[in-house]
C-alpha positions as CSV (number, residue, x, y, z in Angstrom):
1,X,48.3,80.8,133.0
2,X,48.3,78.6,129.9
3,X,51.5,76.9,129.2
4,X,51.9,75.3,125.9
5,X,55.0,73.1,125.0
6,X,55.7,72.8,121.6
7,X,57.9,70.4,120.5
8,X,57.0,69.4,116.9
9,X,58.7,70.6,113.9
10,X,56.0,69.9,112.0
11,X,54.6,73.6,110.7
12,X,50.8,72.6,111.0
13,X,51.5,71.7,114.7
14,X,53.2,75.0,115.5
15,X,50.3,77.1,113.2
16,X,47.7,75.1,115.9
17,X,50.0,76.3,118.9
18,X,49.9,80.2,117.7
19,X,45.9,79.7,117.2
20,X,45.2,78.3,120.4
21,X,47.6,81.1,121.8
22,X,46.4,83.9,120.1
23,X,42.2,82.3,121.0
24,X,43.3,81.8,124.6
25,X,44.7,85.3,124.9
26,X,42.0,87.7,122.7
27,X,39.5,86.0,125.4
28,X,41.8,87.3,128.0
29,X,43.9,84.4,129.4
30,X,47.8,84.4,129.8
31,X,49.5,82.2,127.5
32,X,52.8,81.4,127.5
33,X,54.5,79.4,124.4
34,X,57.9,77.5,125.4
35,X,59.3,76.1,122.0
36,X,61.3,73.5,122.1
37,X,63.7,71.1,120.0
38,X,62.3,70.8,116.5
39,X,59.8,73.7,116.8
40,X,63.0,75.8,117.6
41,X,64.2,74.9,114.1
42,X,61.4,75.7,112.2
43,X,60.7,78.8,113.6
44,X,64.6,80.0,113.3
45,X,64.7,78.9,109.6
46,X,61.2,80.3,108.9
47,X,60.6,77.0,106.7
48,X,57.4,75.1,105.7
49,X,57.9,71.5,106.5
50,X,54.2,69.9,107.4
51,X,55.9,66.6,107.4
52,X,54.8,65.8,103.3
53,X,55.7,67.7,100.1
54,X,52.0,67.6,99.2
55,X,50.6,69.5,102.4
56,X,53.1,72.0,101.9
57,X,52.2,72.9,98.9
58,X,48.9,73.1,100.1
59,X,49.8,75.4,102.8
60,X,52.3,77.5,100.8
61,X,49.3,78.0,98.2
62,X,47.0,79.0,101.1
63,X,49.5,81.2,102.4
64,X,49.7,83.0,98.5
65,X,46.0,83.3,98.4
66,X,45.6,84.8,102.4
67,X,43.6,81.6,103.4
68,X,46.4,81.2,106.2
69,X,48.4,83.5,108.0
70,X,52.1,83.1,107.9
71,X,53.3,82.4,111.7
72,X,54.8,85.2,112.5
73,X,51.4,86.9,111.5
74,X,49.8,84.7,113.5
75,X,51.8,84.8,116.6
76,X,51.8,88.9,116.6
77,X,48.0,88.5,116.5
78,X,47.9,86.5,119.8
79,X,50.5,89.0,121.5
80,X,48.3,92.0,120.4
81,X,46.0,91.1,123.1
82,X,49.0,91.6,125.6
83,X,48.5,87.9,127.5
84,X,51.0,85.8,124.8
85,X,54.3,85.5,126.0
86,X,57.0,83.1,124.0
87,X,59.7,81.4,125.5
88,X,62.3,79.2,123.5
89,X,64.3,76.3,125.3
90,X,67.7,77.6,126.4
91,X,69.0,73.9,126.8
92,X,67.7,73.0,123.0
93,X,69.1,76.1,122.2
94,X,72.2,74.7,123.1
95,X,71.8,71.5,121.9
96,X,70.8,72.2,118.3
97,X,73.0,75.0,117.9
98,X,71.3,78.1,118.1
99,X,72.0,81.5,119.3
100,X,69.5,83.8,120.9
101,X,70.5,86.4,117.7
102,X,68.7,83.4,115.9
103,X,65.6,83.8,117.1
104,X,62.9,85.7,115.5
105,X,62.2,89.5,116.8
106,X,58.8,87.8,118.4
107,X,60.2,85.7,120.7
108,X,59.9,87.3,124.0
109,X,63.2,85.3,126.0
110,X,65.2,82.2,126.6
111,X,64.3,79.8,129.3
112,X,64.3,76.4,130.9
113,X,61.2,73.8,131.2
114,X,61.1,74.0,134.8
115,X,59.9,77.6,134.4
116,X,56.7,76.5,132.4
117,X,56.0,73.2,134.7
118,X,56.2,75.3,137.7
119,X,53.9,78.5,136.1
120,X,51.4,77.0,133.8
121,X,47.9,76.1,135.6
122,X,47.0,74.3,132.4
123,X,49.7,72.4,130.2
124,X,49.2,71.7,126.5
125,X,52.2,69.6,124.4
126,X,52.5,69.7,121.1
């Protein structure tokens, strides 16, 4: 299994996350996505935040024009395919204030990072 730890905030990191997910999975590898810290916060408050006012009017234009998928569109692709699972951080959970009722419908369950250390053949951090 491919374990990818996603850690950024930054929305172009986690868009790069969900393609390598969704590329490793329609070729038929398990993929498991454990988010973590600032990637939790992006993904509960949906936002846009590539780090720079300019790139994110960049993406938010692509977006409006279908040049780039939305994430949650991009993360459903990967999970069609059946091998994406996605995990978010129960201990950043904690930390940053969350509830699991904040979570998108998409994310599969909470865990720990011991979980993906001891599970993932491959590790990827982002």
């Amino acid at each position: 299994m491919i374990s990818i730890i996603l850690h950024s905030g930054e929305w172009d990191k986690i868009y790069h996350a969900f393609s390598i997910a969704s590329t490793y999975s329609a070729i038929g590898q398990k993929v498991r996505i454990f988010i973590t810290y600032w990637a939790i916060d992006t993904v509960a408050k949906g936002r846009i935040d590539c780090g720079e006012d300019e790139k994110n009017k960049i993406i938010q234009k692509g977006i409006e024009n279908g040049k780039v998928k939305g994430l949650e569109e991009m993360i459903k692709l990967g999970k069609e395919f059946g091998n994406v699972e996605v995990v978010v951080c129960s201990g950043s959970m904690e930390l940053l204030g969350y509830r699991e009722e904040d979570m998108p419908e998409w994310v599969d369950r909470i865990g720990g990072l011991a979980e993906q250390l001891m599970e993932g053949e491959r590790i990827i951090f982002i």
